[in-house]
C-alpha positions as CSV (number, residue, x, y, z in Angstrom):
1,X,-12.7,-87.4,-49.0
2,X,-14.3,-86.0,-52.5
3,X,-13.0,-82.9,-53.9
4,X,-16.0,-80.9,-55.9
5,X,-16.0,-78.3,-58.1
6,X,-19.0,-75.9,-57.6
7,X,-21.8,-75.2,-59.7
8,X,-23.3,-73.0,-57.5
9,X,-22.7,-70.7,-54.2
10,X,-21.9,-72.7,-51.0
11,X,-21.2,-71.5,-47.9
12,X,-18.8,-68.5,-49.0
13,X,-17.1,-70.3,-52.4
14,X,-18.2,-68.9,-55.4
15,X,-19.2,-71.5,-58.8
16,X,-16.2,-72.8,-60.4
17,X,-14.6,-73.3,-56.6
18,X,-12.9,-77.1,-55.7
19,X,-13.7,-77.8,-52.1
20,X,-13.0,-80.8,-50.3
21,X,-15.9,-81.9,-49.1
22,X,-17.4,-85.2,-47.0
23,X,-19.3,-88.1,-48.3
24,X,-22.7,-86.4,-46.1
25,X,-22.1,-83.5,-48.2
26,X,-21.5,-84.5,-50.9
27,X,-24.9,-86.3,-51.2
28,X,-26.6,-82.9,-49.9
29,X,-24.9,-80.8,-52.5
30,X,-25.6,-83.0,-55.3
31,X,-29.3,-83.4,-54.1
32,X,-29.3,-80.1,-54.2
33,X,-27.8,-79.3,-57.4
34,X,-25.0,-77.4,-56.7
35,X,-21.7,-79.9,-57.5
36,X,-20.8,-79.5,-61.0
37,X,-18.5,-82.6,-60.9
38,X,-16.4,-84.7,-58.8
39,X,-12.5,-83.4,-59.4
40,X,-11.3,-86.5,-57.3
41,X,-11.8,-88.6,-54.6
42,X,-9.7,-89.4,-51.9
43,X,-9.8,-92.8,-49.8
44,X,-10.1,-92.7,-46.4
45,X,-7.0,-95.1,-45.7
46,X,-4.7,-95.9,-48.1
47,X,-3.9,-100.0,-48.8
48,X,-0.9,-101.2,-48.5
49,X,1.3,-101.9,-51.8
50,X,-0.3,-105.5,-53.5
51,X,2.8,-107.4,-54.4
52,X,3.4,-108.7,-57.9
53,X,2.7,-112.0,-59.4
54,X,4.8,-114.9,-57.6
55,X,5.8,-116.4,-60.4
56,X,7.3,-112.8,-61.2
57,X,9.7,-112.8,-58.0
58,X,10.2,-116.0,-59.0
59,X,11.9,-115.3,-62.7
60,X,13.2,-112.5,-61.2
61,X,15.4,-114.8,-58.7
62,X,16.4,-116.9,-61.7
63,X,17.9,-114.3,-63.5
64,X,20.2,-113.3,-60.5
């Protein structure tokens, strides 16, 4: 989920204001010209850790 920051008035939140917003939105404010920029975005699920190298765990073993 994107978090804005305002450039404009929307929907009670004056400019300057970071809402969380959704991706429909999002592409309504901007068409409309009232995001000043995108603070962050959020993903919708988050992925599971990717583990290292092999040959990492490997070494790592060695050295045990």
């Amino acid at each position: 989920m994107p978090r804005i920051k305002l450039a404009h008035w929307h929907d009670g939140h004056a400019p300057g204001d970071e809402i969380d917003v959704n991706d429909t939105e999002l592409k309504e404010l901007r068409r409309d010209g009232r995001v000043a920029s995108v603070v962050e975005t959020v993903p919708q699920a988050q992925a599971e850790p990717v583990p290292g190298p092999p040959a990492a765990a490997e070494k790592l073993r060695k050295t045990r």
